[in-house]
Residue, then its C-alpha position, 0 to 999 in steps of 0.5 A: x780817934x784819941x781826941x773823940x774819946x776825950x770828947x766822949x766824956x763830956x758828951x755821953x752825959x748830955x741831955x741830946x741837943x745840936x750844940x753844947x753847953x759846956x763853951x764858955x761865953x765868948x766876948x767880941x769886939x762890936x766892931x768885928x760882928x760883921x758876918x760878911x754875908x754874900x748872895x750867889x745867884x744860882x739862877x735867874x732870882x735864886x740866891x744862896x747866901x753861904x754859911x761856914x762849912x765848919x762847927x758852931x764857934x766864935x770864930x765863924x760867930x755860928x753862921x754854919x747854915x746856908x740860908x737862901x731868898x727869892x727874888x719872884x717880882x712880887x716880893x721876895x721869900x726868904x729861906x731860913x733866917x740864920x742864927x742870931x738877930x744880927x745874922x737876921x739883920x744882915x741878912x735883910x740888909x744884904x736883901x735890899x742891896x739885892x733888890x728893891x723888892x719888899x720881902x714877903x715871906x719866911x720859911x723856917x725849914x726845920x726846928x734847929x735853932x739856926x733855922x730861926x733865930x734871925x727871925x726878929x728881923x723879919x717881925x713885920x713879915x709872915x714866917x711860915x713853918x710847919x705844925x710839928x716844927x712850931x712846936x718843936x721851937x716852942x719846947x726846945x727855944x730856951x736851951x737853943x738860946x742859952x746853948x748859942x749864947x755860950x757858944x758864939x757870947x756877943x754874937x748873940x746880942x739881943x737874941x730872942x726866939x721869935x717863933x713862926x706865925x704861920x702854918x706852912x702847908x705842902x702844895x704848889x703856889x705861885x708868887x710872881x714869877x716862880x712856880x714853887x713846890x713845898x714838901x713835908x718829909x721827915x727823918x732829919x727832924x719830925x718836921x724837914x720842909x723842902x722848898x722846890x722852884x719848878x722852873x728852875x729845878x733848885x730845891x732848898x733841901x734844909x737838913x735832909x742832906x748834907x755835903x761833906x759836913x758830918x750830919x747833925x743827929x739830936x732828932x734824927x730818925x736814920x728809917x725815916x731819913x733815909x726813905x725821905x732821901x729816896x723820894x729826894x732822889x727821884x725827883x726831877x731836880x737839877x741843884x739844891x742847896x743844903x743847909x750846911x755844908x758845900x753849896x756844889x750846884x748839883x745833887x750830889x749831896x744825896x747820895x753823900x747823906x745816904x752813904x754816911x747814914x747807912x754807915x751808921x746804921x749798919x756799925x752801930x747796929x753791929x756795935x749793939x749786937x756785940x755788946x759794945x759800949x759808946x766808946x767802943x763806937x768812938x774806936x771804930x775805923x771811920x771810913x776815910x771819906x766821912x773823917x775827911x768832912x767838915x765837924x767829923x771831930x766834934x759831930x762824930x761823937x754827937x752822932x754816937x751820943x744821939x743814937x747809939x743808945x737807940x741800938x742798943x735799947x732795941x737789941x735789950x728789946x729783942x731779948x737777944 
């Protein structure tokens, strides 16, 4: 845990956000920004484009999110736009090496930068999100786009925030061939949209679960998130695909997500009762399983940092 502790100081102080502001710019040769994406069909039209399973950095040039489009015979809807406006135009790109079907729609499934940032590529199509995660984008695009330039540096060329254009409204809909279902549930942000394609069972599940990959916490809500996994868990779904970490072709990721933040809630509920500092929290023996994730290093401290105060601000509040 010593190297937790070490970054414990630089982010007990942070106002609470999904990345850090303390990386300096990163300068890329132009040559090598070249994300490699690839489109895996899950099933008949449904592609998942992978992202790293890992944390924000140059190397990876920020791509850590799965991003997803479908291919329905009457165009084609895209599921979150990745991190930057190269990441966007390469993901288009690989589109129309996929289909020669236009696109017709983009979903940003949730506020985190991400989600959205390639939208400039996709200018000319309706984006759709929902009212709280517009808003969310709005109050938040500033230090997204400064808190990624410092991290990834040329990656981000060109970047600016392109925000939804249109609301996003719960319900099913048919475009072509696919019957879709499009849920609002909370927890992971205020605003968490789960795209489900009927027929196939598949659900693009954003930030609601994650597959060995410490969860992401800066808006996190762990009641909520968790009663939002339950109502996952009841559906009839037969894969889905989280927006970051292993993309395995079943559900497995639910109860992975439930696990980890019941974890949480019960050390830092314990942790507040005793009076514990955010170090004290940092020293704690992590259960094996969840050290051995993706981002455990860095995201573990976030985790501490987002919501530890909240325990102890409730403890102060029953007087105990």
């Amino acid at each position: 845990m010593n190297r937790l502790f070490g970054l414990a100081v630089l982010l007990v102080s942070l106002c609470v956000l999904p990345v850090l502001v303390f990386a300096q710019p990163a300068m890329a040769d132009a040559k090598t920004l070249d994300y490699r994406l690839h489109a895996r069909e899950l099933a008949p039209g449904i592609y998942v484009v992978e992202g790293a399973n890992a944390d924000f950095s140059v190397a990876n040039g920020c791509n850590i999110i799965n991003t997803g489009f479908i291919v329905t015979g009457a165009g084609v809807v895209v599921v979150n736009t990745g991190p930057s406006l190269a990441y966007g135009e390469q993901l288009r790109a690989l589109i129309g090496r996929t289909t020669h079907e236009p696109v017709v729609r983009v979903l940003n499934l949730n506020l985190h930068p991400d989600y959205f940032l390639g939208n400039q590529a996709f200018a000319d199509v309706p984006r759709l999100a929902t009212p709280l995660t517009r808003a969310g984008m709005r109050g938040e695009a500033a230090a997204f786009e400064s808190n990624l330039y410092r991290l990834c540096g040329d990656w981000m060329k060109g970047t600016t925030v392109l925000l939804p254009d249109v609301e996003a409204r719960p319900g099913h809909e048919r475009i072509g061939a696919h019957e879709f279902e499009l849920i609002e549930m909370s927890g992971h942000t205020d605003s968490d949209l789960v795209l489900i394609d009927r027929a196939s069972g598949i659900a693009f599940v954003g930030g609601l679960a994650f597959a060995r990959r410490v969860p992401t916490t800066p808006h996190a809500r762990i009641d909520a998130w968790q009663a939002s996994l339950q109502q996952l868990a009841a559906l009839p779904l037969r894969a889905l695909v989280p927006s970051h970490g292993i993309v395995t072709g079943d559900v497995g990721a639910i109860a992975l997500t439930q696990r980890y933040l019941a974890w949480i809630d019960t050390a830092f509920r314990a942790g507040a009762a005793r009076g514990d500092e955010m170090t004290d929290l940092l020293r704690l023996a992590v259960p094996d399983e969840f050290r051995r994730w993706a981002a455990f290093e860095t995201e573990y401290v976030r985790n501490v940092a987002n919501l530890y105060p909240r325990y102890e601000q409730a403890v102060l509040r029953s007087g105990r």
